[in-house]
N, C-alpha and C positions, 0 to 999 in steps of 0.2 A: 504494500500500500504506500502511495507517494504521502509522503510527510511534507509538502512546498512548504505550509505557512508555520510548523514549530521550526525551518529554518532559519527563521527571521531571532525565535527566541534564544536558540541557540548562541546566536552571537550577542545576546546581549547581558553578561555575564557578570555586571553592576546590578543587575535586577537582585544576585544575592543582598547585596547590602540594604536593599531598600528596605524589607521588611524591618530588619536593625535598625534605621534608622526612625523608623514607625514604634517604636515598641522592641517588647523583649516574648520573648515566641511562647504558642499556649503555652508547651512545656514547661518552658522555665515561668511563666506565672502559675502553672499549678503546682510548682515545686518550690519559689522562692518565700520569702517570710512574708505571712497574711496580715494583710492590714486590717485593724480591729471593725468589726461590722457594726455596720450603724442605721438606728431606722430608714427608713426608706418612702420617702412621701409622693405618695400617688394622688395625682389627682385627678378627680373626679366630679360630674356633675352634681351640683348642689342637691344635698338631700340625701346622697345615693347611701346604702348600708355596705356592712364589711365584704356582704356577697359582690356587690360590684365591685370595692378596689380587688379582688383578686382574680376576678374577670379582668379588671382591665388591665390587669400584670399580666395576664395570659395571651395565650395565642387561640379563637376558637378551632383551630385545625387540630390544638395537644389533645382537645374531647372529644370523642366520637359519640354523639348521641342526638337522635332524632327528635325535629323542632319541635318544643312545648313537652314534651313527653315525658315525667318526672321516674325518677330509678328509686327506692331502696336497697340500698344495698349491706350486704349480708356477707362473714367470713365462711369462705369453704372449707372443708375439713385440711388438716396440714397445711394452713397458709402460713406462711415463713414468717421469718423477724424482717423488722422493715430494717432499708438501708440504713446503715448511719454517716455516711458523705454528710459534711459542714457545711462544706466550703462552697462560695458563693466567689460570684465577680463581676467587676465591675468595667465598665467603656466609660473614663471619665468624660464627661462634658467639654463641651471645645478643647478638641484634641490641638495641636499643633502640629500644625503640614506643610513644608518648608515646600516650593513651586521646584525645588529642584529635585525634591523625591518624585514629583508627579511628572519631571520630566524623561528621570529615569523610567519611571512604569510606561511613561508613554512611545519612549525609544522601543522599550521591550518588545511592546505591539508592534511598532513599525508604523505609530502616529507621525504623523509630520504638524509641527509648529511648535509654538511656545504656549505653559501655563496661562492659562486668562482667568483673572477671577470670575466667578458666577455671581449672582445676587445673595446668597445665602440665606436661611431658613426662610424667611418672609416673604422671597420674590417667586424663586424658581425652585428653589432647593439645593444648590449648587455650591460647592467650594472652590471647587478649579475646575476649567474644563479646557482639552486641546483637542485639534482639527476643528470640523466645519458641524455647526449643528442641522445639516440641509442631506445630510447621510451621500454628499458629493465625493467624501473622501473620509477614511477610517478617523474614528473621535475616540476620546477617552473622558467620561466625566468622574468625577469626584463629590460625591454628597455633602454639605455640610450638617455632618450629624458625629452624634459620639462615636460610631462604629467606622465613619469614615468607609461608607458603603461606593466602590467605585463599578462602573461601566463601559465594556469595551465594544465598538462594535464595528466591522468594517464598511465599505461605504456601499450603501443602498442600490438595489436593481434600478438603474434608470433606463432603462429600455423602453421600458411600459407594456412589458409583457405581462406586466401581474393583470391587466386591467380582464377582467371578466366578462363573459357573455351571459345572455339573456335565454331561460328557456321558454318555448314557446306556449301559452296558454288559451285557449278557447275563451269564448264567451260564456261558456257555462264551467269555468276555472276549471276546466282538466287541464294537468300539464300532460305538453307532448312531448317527442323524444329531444334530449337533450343535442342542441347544435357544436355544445362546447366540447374540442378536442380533448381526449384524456392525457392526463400531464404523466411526463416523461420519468419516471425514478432516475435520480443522478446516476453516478457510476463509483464505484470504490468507496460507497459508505462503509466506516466503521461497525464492525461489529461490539456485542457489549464489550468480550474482554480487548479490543483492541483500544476502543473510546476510551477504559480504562486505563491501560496505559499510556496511552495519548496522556492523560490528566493528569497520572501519577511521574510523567517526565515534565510535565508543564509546574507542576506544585512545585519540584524539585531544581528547577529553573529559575523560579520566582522567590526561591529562597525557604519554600515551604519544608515540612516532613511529610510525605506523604503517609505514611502510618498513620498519623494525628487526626486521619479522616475515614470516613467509612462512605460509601459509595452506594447511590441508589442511580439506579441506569435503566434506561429505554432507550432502543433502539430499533427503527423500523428499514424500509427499503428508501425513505426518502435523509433520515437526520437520527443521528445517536445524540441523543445526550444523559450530563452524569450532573447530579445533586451531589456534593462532598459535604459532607456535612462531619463538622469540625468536633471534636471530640477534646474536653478537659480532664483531664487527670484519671481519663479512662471512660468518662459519662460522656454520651453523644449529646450535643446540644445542638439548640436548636437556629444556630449559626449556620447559616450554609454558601458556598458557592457554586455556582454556577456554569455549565460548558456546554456549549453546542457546535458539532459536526455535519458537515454535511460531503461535498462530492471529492474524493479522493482526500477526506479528512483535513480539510480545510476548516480552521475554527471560523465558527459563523458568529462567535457571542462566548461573552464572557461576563460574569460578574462575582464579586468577592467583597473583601473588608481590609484594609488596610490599619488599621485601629486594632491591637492584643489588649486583650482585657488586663485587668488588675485583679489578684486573688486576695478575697477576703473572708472572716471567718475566723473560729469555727463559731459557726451559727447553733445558737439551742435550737433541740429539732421537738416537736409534736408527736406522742403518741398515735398508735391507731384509732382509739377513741374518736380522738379530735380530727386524725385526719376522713376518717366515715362522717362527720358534722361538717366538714367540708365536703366531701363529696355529695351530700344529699343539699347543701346551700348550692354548689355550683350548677347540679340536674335541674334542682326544682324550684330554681327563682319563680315559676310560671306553671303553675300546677292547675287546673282546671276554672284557667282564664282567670285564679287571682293570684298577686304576688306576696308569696310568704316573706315575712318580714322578720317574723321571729322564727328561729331556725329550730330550737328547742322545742317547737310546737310539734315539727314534723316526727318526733319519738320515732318508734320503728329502729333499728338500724344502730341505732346510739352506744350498744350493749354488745361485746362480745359476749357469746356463746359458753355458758359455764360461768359468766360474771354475773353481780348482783347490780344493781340498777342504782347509781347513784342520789341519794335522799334529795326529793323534791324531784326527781326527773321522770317523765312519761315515758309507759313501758309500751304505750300503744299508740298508734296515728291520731293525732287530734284530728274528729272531723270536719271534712271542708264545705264553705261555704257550697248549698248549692248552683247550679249553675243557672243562667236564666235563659232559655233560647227564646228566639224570637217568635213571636205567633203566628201562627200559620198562615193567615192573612196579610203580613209583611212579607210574606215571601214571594217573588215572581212566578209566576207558574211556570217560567221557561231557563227558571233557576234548579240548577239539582241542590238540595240543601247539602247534600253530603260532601261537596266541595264546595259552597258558598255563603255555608255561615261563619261569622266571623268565629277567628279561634277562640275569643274570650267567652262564647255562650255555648262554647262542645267543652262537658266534663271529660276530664282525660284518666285515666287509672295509674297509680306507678306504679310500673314495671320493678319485678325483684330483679337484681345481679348479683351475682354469685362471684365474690373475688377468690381468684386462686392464685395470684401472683402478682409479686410486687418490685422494682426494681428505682434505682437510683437515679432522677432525673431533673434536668434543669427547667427555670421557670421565668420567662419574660417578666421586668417590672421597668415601669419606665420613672426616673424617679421628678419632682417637678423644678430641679435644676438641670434637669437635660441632660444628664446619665442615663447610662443602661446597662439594666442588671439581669444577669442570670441567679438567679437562687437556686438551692436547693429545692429539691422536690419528687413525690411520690409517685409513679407511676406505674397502674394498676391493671391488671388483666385479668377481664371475666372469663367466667366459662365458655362464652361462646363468642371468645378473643377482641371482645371491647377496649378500649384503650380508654382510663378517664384519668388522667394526672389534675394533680393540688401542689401548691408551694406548702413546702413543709417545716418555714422556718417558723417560728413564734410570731403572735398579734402584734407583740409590741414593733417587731420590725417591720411592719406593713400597714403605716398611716395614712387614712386616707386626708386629704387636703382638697377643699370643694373650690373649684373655680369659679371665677367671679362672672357672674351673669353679665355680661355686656349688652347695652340696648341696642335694638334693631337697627340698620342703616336703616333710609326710608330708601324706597323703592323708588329706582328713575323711570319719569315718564317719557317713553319713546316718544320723539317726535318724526313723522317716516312721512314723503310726498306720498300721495296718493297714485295706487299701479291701477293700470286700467287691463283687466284680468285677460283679456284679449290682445294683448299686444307684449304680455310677460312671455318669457322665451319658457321653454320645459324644460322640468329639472333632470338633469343628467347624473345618475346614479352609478359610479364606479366604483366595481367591486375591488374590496381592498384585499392586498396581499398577505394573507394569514396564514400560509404554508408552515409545519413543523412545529406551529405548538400544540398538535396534539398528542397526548400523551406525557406532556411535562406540567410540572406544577405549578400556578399559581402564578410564585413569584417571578420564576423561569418563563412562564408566556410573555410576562408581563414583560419582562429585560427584553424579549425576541420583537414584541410588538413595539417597544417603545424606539427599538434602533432603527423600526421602518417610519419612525413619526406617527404612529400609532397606539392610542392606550386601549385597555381591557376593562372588561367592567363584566363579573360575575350574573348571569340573567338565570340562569339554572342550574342548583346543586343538589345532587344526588336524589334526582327525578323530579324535582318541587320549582318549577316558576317563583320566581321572587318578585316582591314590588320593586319597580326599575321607575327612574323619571320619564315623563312622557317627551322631553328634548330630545333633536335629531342634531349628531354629529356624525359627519360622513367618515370622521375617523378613528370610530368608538366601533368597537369590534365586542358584541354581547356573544361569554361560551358559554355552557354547560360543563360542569365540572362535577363527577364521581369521585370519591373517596379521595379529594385533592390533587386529583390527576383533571386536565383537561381534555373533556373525552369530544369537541366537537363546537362549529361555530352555528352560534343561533342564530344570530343576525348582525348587519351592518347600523347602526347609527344612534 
């Protein structure tokens, strides 16, 4: 398989030092002396209870559980000792990033130009960015955030062969046979284990340890790509970067962090008790269309098996408010109630899970000086291989801080000439170039769409239509997305 484009990094063997000069590598922050841990203030919309700050420390992709549907859960027989991992870390808040590391990373790629600043958090989101933002010729951005999140990407199809055709439809909407030629598979795609090598000489180039990462790969006849998802002190977390291949394993896409955390710790860790009263606060903020406020109410769950019931606490479900649906006469006759009442008036039941296993895991927190933290934390496996993690460090390190209500702008009134509808030209609908991110996740489509000038916007997760705005942008590309994978485009705008 021709390797043309890691020729370029090969020769750029200053890319070792950059990370050094970025920081000191996972490793050595999970092994050097831990800096003393200290609360952590999240902020949160006013009002909000302890269930939201550790939502909004989370990631919702770390939970796998189905909207509104509340769990109890319950220990299976032999369920182990939980982890005991401390240690936590931190992405201090405005890193410093000298324009000469970013020129190094950018030589790496085989960017052409100088550092420019970007606007920073307020404008664009940008710290540095070199080459051209018109995908004319290969760019490299740079985030301004704690993680120093950067972006590679080379330069854009301008042919305008992406532009799509039209299938043909009847007046009574049958579609007929499709006009559009079937697209060509490249040639010399990466296989998994080759994509993976490809990435593990690429990390090793950049100064990285490839060990330090664990590898989630798809690969089809059109693009391989590899999720590396960054491992501390042995715990995968939930740091990852990014790599996309496509014809005779030319990198199509890149993204990473140029920002090493800081180790801190060791953190007091929560019993299982406590971490079951987190699990059932995370499931069941939204139990049969009301939001449980007090977490203690929900009993169930609370008590390991063979223990006695702590004085004053509920050994049983407090019952819920009933539900109220709507009367039968508010309803359309050409509405199916069973998909269009609202979810707040469908009683829902919670589901038992059965935990059988538990393992050492990391926990997003954003803190509200613009740090970011991984925590410690639990992460749990049912019986019928559920994944639901919890930050597992103590209350006291997880404050929440309610943001300030800022008042509305007023809304500006257009002022537009008057079109006279008969003499407005038609609108011309081209389809946009969205090849290759199917089967990658999420953040990965997102890096692949945004190097064509293109964003993403979730319209369907795991078979459920979501409320989307009714706005049309021609360069907003709606997928559907299964089990965080994107499996397919819904639509353009």
């Amino acid at each position: 398989m021709t390797r043309s484009r890691l020729t370029i990094m090969t020769a750029a063997t200053s890319a070792v030092l950059l990370f050094a000069a970025c920081g000191q590598s996972a490793d050595d922050a999970a092994s050097s002396l831990l800096q003393p841990p200290r609360p952590i203030s999240v902020v949160s919309a006013p009002g909000a209870g302890s269930a939201e700050v550790r939502l909004a420390g989370g990631d919702a992709a770390m939970s796998s559980m189905p909207a509104f549907a509340g769990y109890t859960f319950e220990l299976g027989p032999d369920f182990p000792s939980l982890p005991t991992g401390s240690t936590g870390y931190q992405y201090p808040a405005n890193p410093a990033l000298e324009p000469e590391v970013v020129a190094q990373l950018a030589q790496a790629f085989g960017v052409e130009g100088e550092p420019v600043p970007g606007g920073g958090p307020t404008v664009d989101g940008v710290r540095w960015r070199v080459g051209p933002d018109d995908g004319s010729a290969p760019s490299l951005t740079v985030s301004d955030d704690a993680q120093l999140n950067f972006n590679y990407s080379p330069a854009w199809d301008q042919s305008g062969t992406s532009v799509g055709c039209a299938e043909p439809v009847s007046s009574e909407g049958t579609v007929g046979e499709s006009a559009c030629p079937e697209p060509v598979p490249p040639v010399n795609v990466p296989t998994v284990d080759e994509a993976e090598q490809l990435v593990t000489d690429l990390l090793g180039e950049l100064g990285q340890d490839p060990s330090a990462f664990e590898f989630d790969t798809y690969a089809d006849e059109y693009s391989a790509n590899v999720t590396a998802w960054s491992e501390l002190d042995g715990v995968r977390s939930p740091v990852a970067w990014g790599f996309g291949y496509s014809e005779n394993g030319v990198l199509q896409w890149m993204n990473g962090v140029l920002a090493t955390p800081v180790a801190a710790g060791p953190y007091p860790l929560i019993g299982i008790d406590e971490a079951l009263v987190r699990l059932d606060e995370q499931t069941n903020q939204f139990r049969g269309g009301v939001y449980m406020d007090d977490l203690a109410t929900t009993g169930g769950a609370l008590v390991r098996e063979g223990q006695e019931a702590p004085v004053g606490a509920p050994t049983e479900p407090a019952p819920l408010p009933p539900a109220s649906p709507l009367p039968p006469e508010t309803i359309p006759a050409s509405v199916d109630p069973a998909v269009s009442i609202p979810v707040d008036t469908i009683p829902v039941e919670p589901m038992v899970a059965t935990l059988v296993d538990v393992k050492a895991d990391l926990w997003w927190a954003f803190d509200d000086d613009g740090s970011v933290w991984l925590l410690p934390a639990y992460s749990f496996t049912t019986s019928d291989d559920g994944i639901f993690t919890v930050p597992a460090v103590t209350d006291e390190f997880l404050v929440i801080v309610e943001s300030p209500v800022d008042e509305p702008l007023p809304m500006p009134v257009p002022v537009e000439d008057p079109v006279d509808p008969s003499t407005e030209p038609p609108v011309s609908v081209v389809e946009a170039d969205t090849s290759g991110v199917e089967g990658l996740g999420v953040p990965e489509s997102t890096a692949v769409l945004e190097s064509r000038g293109l964003t993403l916007r979730v319209a369907r997760e795991d078979g459920v239509d979501l409320a989307v705005t009714a706005d049309f942008s021609s360069s907003r590309v709606n997928v559907a997305v299964d089990a965080g994978l994107v499996t397919g485009v819904v639509s353009i705008g």
